[in-house]
C-alpha positions as CSV (number, residue, x, y, z in Angstrom):
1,X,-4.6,18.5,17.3
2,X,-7.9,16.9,16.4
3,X,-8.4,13.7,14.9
4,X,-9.9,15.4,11.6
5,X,-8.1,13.7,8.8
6,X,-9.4,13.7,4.7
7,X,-8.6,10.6,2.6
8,X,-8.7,11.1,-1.2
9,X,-6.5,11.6,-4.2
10,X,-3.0,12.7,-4.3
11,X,-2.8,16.2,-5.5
12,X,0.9,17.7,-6.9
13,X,1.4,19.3,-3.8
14,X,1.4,16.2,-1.9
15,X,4.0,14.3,-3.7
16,X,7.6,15.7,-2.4
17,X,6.1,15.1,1.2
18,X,5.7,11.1,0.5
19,X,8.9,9.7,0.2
20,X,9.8,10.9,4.2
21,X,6.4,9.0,5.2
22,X,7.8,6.1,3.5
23,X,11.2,6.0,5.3
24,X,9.0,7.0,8.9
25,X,6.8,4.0,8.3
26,X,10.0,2.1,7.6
27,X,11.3,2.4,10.9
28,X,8.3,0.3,12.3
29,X,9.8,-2.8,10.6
30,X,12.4,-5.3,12.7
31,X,15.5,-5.6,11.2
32,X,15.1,-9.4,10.5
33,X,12.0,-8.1,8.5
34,X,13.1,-5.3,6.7
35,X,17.0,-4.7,6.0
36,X,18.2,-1.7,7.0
37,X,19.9,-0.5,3.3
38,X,15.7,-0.7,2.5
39,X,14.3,1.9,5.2
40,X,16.0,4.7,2.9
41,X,14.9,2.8,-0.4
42,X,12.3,5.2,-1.3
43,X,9.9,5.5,-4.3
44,X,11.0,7.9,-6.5
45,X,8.5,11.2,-6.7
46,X,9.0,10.5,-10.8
47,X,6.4,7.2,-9.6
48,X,4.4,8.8,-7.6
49,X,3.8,12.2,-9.8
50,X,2.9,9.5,-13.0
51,X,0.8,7.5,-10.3
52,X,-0.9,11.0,-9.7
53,X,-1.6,12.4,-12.6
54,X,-2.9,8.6,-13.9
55,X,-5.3,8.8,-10.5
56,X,-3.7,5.6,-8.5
57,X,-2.2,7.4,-5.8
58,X,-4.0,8.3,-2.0
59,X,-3.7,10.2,0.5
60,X,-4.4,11.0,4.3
61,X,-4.2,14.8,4.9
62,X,-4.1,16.0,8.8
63,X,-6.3,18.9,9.4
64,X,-4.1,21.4,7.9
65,X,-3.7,19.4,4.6
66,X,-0.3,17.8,5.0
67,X,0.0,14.1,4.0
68,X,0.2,12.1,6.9
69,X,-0.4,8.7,4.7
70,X,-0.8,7.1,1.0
71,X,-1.5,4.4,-1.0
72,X,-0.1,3.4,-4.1
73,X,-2.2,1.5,-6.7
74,X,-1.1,0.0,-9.8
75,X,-2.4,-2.8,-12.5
76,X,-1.0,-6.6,-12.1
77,X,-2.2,-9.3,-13.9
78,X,-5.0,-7.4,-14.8
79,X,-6.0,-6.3,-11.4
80,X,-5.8,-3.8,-9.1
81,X,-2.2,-4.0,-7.3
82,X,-1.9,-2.1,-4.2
83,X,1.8,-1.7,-4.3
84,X,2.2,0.4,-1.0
85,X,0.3,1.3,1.5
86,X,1.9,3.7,4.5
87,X,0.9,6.0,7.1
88,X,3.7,7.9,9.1
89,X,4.0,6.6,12.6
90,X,2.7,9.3,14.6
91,X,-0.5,9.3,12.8
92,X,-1.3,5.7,13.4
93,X,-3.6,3.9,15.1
94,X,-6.3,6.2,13.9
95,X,-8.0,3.9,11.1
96,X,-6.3,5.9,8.4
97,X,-4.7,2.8,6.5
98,X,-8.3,1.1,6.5
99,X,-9.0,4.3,5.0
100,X,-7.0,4.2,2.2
101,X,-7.1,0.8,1.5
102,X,-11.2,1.5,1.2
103,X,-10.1,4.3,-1.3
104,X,-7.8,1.5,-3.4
105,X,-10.9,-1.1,-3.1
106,X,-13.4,1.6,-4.6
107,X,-11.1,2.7,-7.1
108,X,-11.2,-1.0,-7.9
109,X,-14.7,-1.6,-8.3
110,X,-15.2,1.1,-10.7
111,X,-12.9,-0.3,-12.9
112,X,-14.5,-3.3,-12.7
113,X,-11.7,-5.5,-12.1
114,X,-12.1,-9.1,-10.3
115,X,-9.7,-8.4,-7.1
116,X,-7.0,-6.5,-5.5
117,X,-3.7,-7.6,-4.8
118,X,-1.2,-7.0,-2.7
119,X,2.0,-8.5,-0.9
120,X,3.1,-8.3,2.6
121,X,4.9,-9.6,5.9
122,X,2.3,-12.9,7.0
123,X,3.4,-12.0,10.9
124,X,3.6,-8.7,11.5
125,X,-0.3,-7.6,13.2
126,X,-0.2,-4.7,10.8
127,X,0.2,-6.4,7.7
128,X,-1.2,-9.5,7.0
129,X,-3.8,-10.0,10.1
130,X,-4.9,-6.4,9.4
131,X,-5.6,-7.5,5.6
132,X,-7.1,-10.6,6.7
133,X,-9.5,-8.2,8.7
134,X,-10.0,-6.1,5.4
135,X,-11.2,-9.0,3.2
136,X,-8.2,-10.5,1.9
137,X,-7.0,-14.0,1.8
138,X,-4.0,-15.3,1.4
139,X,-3.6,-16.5,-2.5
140,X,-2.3,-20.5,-2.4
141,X,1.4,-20.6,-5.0
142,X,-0.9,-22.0,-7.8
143,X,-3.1,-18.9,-7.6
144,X,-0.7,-16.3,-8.2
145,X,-0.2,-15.1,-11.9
146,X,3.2,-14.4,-13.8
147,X,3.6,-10.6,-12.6
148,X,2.5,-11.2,-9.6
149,X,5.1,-14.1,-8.8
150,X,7.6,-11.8,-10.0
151,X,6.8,-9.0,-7.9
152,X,7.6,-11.8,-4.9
153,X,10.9,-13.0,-6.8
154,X,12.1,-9.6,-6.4
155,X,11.1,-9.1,-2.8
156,X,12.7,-12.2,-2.4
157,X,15.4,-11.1,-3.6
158,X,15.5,-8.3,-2.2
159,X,15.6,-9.9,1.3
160,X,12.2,-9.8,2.4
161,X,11.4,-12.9,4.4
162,X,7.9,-14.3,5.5
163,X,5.7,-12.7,2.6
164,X,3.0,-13.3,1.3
165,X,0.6,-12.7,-1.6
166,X,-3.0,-11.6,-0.8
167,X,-6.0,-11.0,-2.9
168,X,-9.5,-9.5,-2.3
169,X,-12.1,-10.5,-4.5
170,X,-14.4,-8.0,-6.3
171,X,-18.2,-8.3,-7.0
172,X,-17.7,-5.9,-10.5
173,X,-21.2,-3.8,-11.3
């Protein structure tokens, strides 16, 4: 297999095929970081099909069109939110979560919001040093509005450990 892989937006055919990406990429996470009743936590296809059809949902596609990857935008305190980003693990390593998370910045801009959010692990290389590397900064407690501290609340509560809440600023048209 080549390493010919197309990044753009989820089509109705692609949405049963996410949910097993989701629990693949899930498997990447230690234990201490990521219970293990949350690996087979999946999104619901009911989310992603609305997520779909309202254009906020991503995909990498191998070369024979099967989703290998997505991202998952939503709005958060008036931003852009990208609420999950995964790519399954025998795909990685190929630049295809840059990819999407170019799509979710573009998708962004012409919306003309001020930033992106997001939350994630602030040790693991793949998460926040690969954000870091992207643009984002880590947003001090003070920074972070109502929705957004809630979202953290309930991965707190949750038990995620050691997370944190990034933002990439926009330049709006």
């Amino acid at each position: 297999m080549t390493n010919r892989y197309t990044v753009g937006l989820a089509r109705p055919a692609d949405l049963e095929a996410l949910p097993g990406i989701e629990m693949a990429a899930a498997t990447l996470f230690p234990e201490e970081d990521l219970p293990p009743q949350r690996v087979s936590d999946t999104t619901p296809v009911s989310t992603f099909s609305e997520a779909q059809r309202q254009g906020r949902l991503w995909v990498a596609l191998d070369e024979e069109e099967r989703p290998v990857g997505f991202a998952l935008g939503r709005w958060v305190d008036g931003n852009v939110h990208l609420e999950e980003i995964d790519v399954a693990p025998d795909h990685g390593r190929r630049g295809l979560g840059a990819r999407l998370v170019e799509q979710v910045l573009s998708w962004a801009r012409a919306t003309d919001t001020r930033a992106v959010s997001l939350t994630t692990f602030e040790h693991l290389p793949w998460n926040a040093p690969f954000y870091r590397r992207m643009g984002f900064r880590v947003l001090d407690p003070g920074e972070i509005g109502p929705e957004l501290s809630a979202i953290c609340a309930e991965e707190a509560s949750q038990g995620l450990r050691r997370r944190v809440a990034m933002v990439h600023p926009l330049e709006c048209a």
